[in-house]
DOPARO-303211 format. One record per atom (N, C-alpha, C): z, x, y. Coordinates in steps of 0.001 Angstrom, whole numbers, plus 500000, padded with zeros to 6 digits. Last residue first. Layout:
BEGIN
ZXY ...
This chain:
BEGIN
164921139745305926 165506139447304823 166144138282304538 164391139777308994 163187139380308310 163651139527306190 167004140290310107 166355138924310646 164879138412309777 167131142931309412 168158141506308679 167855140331309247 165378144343310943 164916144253309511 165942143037308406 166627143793313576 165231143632313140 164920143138311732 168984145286313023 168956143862313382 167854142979313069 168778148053312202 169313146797311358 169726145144311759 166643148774314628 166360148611312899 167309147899312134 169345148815316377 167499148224316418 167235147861315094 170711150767315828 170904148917315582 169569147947316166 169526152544315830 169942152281314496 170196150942314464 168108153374318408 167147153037317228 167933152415316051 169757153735320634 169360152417320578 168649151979318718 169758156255320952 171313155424320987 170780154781320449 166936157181321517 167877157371320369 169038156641320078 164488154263321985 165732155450322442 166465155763321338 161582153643321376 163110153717321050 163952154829321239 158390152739323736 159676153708323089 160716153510322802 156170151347322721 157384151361323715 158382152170323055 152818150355324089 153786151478323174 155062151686323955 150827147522323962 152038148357324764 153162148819323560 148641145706323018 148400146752323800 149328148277324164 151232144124321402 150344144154321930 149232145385322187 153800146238320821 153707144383321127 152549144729321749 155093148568318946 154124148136319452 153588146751319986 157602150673319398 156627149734318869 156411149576319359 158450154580317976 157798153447319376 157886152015318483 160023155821316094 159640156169317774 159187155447318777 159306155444313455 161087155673314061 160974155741315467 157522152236314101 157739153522313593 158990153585314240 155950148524313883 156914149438314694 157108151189314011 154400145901315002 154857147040314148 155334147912314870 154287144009316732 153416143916315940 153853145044314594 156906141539318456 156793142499317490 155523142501316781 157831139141319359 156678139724319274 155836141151319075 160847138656318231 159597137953317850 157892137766317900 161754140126319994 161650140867318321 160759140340317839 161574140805323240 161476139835322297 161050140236320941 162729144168324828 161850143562323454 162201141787323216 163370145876327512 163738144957326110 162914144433325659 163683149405328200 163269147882328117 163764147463326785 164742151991329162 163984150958330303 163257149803329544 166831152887327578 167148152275328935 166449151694329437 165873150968324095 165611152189324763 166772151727326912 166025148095323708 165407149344322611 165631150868323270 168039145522323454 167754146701323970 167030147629323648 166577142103322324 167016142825322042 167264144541322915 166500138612322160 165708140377322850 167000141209322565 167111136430320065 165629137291320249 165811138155320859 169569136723320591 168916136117318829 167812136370319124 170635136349323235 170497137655322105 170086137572320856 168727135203325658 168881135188324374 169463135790323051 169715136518328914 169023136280327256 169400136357326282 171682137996330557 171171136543330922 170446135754329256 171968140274329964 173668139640329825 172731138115330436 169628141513330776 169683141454329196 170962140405329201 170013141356333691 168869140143332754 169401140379331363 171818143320333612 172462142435333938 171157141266333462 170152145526332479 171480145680332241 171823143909331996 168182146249334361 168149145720333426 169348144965332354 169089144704337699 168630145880336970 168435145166335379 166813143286340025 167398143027339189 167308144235337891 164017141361341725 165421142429342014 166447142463340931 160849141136339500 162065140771339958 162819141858340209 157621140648338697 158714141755339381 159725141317340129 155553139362336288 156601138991337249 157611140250337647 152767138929335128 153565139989334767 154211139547336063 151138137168332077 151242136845333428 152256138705333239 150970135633329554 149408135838330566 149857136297331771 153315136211328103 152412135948327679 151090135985328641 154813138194330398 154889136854329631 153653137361328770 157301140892331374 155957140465330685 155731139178330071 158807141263334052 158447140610332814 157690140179332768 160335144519335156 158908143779335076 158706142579334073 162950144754337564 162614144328336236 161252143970336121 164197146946340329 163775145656339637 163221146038338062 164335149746341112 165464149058341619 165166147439340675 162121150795338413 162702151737339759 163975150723339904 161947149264335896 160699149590337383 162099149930338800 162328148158332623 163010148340334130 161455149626335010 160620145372331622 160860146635331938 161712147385333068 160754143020328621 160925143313329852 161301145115330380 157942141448326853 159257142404326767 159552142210328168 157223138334326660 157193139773325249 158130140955325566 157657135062326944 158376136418327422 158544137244326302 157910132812325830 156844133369327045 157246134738326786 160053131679324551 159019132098323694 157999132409324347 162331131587327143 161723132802326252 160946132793325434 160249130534329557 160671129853328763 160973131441327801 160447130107333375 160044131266331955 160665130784330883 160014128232335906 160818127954334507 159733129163333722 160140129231339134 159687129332338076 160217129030336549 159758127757342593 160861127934341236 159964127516340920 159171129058345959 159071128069344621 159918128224343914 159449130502347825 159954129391348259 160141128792347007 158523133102346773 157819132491348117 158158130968348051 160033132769343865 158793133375344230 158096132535345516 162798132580341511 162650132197342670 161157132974342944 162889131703337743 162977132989338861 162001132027340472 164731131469335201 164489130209336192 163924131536336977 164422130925331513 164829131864333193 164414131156334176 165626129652328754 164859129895329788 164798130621330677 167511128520326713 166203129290326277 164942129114327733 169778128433327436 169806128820326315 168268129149325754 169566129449331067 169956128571329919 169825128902328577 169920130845334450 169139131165333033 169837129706331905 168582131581337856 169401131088336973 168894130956335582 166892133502339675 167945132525339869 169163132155338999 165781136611340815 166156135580339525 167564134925339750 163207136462343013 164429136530342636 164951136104341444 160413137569344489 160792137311343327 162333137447343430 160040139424347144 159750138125346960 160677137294345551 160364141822347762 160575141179348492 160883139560348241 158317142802345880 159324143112345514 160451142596346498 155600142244345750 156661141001345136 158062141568345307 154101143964346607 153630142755347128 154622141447346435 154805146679345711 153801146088347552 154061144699347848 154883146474343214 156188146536344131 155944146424345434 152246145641342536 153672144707342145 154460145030342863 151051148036343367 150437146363343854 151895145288343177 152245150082341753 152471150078343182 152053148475343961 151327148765339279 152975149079339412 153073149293340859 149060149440339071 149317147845339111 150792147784339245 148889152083339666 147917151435340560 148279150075340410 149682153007336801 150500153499338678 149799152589339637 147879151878334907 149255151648335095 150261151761336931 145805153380335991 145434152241335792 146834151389335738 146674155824335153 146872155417336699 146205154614336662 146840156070332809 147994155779332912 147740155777334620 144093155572331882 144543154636331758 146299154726332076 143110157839333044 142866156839333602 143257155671332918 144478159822331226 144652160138332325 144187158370333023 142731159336328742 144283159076328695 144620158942330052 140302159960329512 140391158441329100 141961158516329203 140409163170329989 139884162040331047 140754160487330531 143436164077328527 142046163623328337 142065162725329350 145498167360328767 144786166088329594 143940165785329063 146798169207326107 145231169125327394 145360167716327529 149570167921327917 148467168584327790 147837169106326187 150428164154327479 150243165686326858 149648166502326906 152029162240330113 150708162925329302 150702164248328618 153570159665330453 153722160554330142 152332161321329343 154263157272333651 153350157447331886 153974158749331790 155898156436335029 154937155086334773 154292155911333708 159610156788334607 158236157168335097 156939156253334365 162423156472334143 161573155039334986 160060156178335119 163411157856332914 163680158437334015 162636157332334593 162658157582330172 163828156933330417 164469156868332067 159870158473329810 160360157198329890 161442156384330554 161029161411329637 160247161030331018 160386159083331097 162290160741327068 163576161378328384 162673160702330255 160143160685325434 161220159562325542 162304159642326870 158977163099325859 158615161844326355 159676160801326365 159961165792324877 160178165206326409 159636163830326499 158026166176322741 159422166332322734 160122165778323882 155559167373323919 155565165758322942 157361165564322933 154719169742325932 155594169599324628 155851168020324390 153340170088327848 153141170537326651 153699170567325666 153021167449330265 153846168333329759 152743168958328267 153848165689333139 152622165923332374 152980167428331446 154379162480334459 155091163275334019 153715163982333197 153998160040337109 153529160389335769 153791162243335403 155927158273339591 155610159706338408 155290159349337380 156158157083342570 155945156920341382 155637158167340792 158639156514344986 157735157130344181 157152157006343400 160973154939345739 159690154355346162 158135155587345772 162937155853345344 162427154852344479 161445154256344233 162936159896345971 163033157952346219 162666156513345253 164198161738343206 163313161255343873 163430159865344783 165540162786341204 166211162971342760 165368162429343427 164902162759339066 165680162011339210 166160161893340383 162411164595339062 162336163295338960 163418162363339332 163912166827338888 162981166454340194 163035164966340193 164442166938336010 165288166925337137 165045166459338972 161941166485335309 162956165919334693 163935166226335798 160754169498336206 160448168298336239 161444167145336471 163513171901337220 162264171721335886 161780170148336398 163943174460339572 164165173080339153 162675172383338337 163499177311338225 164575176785339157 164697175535339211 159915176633336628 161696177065337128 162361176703338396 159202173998334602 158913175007335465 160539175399336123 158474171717332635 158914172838332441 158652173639333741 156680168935333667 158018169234333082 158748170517332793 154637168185336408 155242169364334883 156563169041334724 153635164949337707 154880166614337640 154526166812336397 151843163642340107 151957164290338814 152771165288338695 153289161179341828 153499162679341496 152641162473340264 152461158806344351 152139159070343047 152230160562343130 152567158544347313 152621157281346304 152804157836345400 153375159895350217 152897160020348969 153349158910348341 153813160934353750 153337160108352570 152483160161350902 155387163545354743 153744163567354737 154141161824353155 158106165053354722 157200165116356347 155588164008356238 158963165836352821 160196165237353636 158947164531354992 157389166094350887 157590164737350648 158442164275352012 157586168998351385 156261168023351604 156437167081351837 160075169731349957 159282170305351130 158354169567351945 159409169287347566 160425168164347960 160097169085349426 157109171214346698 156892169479346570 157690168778347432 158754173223346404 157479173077347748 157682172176348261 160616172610344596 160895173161345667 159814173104347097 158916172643342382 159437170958342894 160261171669344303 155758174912342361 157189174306342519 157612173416342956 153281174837343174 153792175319342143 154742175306342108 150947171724344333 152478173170344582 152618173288343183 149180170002346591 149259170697344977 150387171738345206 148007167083347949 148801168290348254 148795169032346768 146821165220348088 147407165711349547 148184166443349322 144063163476346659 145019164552346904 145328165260347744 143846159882346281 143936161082347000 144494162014347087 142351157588343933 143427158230344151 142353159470345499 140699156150343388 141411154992344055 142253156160344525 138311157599342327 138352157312343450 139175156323344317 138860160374340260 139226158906340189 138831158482341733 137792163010339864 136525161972339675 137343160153339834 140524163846341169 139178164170342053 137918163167341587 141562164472338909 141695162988339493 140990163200340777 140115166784337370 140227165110336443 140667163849337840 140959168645338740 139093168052338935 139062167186338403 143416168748339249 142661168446340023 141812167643340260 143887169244336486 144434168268336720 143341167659337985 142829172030336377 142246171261335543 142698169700336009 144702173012338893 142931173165338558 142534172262338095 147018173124337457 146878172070338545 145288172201338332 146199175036335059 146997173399334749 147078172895336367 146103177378336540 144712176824335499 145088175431335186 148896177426337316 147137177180338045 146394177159337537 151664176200337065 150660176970336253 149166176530336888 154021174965337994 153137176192337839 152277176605337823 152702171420339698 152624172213338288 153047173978338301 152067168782340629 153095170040340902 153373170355339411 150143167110342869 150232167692341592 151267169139341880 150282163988344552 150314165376345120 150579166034343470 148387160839346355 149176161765345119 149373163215345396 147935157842347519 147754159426347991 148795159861346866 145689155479346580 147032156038346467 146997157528346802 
């Protein structure tokens, strides 16, 4: 994946640098101290993957982000913990807190790397057909798929499509989130945030900020957290 780091601050691209310099799926083609360079670059030269700052001037991260093609991907990289739910909500594939740790860093382009191979290679393909009181039907290279919802742990929005997560599997459908949630179950999934839904039923635990199904930390949006929690917690009274 060719990537480009846009940060202010030069001791913070530096350090970023030499961390994805030891990844060898990734390439760096470029580094700027402004989303002004960056969108400079992007008009003339291929890129897969931003690392952006979130705080910098004239145009801050978060804003960059939203002007971007679809066909980008961003991991967002900040000093303040306060911004994550917002980088989430802006479809980006991770959010990192400086100081950067090696292990954090490679497991969120372990993420960008199976998110670009899904939209390479299904996003053409996968359709969602039709739904029932406890299924999804989705179209894939001629076939039909029955998803049953007791398959199905969450779903994500991913740029123009949906990621669903089954139980052993991960499916990328055309389709915003909005309009799958008006397809399911509402006695199991539920909205938590803009970019996903939850089956409640696979729920491992939860805080005022994330839960947790599995492996995967998911963020609650603010709109979303109060009737989250009193739906959740009156389904287990």
């Amino acid at each position: 994946m060719k990537c480009i780091i846009v940060d202010d601050e030069p001791l913070a691209r530096e350090e970023m640098s030499n961390l994805v310099q030891e990844i060898s799926a990734l390439e760096i083609v470029g580094e700027f101290s402004s989303a002004i360079g960056a969108m400079e670059f992007l008009k003339n030269n291929a890129v897969d993957l931003l690392f952006l700052d979130i705080e910098m001037p004239t145009i801050n991260g978060l804003d960059f982000a939203q002007s971007l093609p679809t066909d980008k991907l961003v991991i967002l990289t900040t000093a303040y913990s306060q911004y994550a739910l917002q980088g989430y909500e802006l479809d980006a594939i991770d959010y990192l807190l400086k100081p950067i740790k090696k292990e954090r860093l490679a497991k969120a382009i372990t993420k960008a790397i199976a998110y670009q191979k899904l939209l390479t290679f299904h996003e053409q393909k996968n359709t969602f057909e039709a739904s029932n009181d406890n299924s999804i039907l989705i179209k894939s290279d001629r076939k039909y798929y029955k998803i049953t919802f007791d398959e199905v742990k969450f779903i994500e929005a991913l740029k123009d499509y949906v990621v669903i997560y089954t139980r052993n599997n991960k499916l990328i459908t055309a389709m915003n989130l909005k309009t799958i949630h008006q397809k399911l179950n509402s006695e199991l999934f539920i909205r938590v945030s803009k970019s996903y839904l939850i089956n409640m039923s696979f729920i491992d635990s939860f805080d005022s900020h994330t839960i947790y199904i599995d492996d995967a930390e998911i963020p609650i949006g603010e709109i979303y957290r109060n009737d989250f929690f009193q739906k959740y917690t009156s389904g287990l009274l």
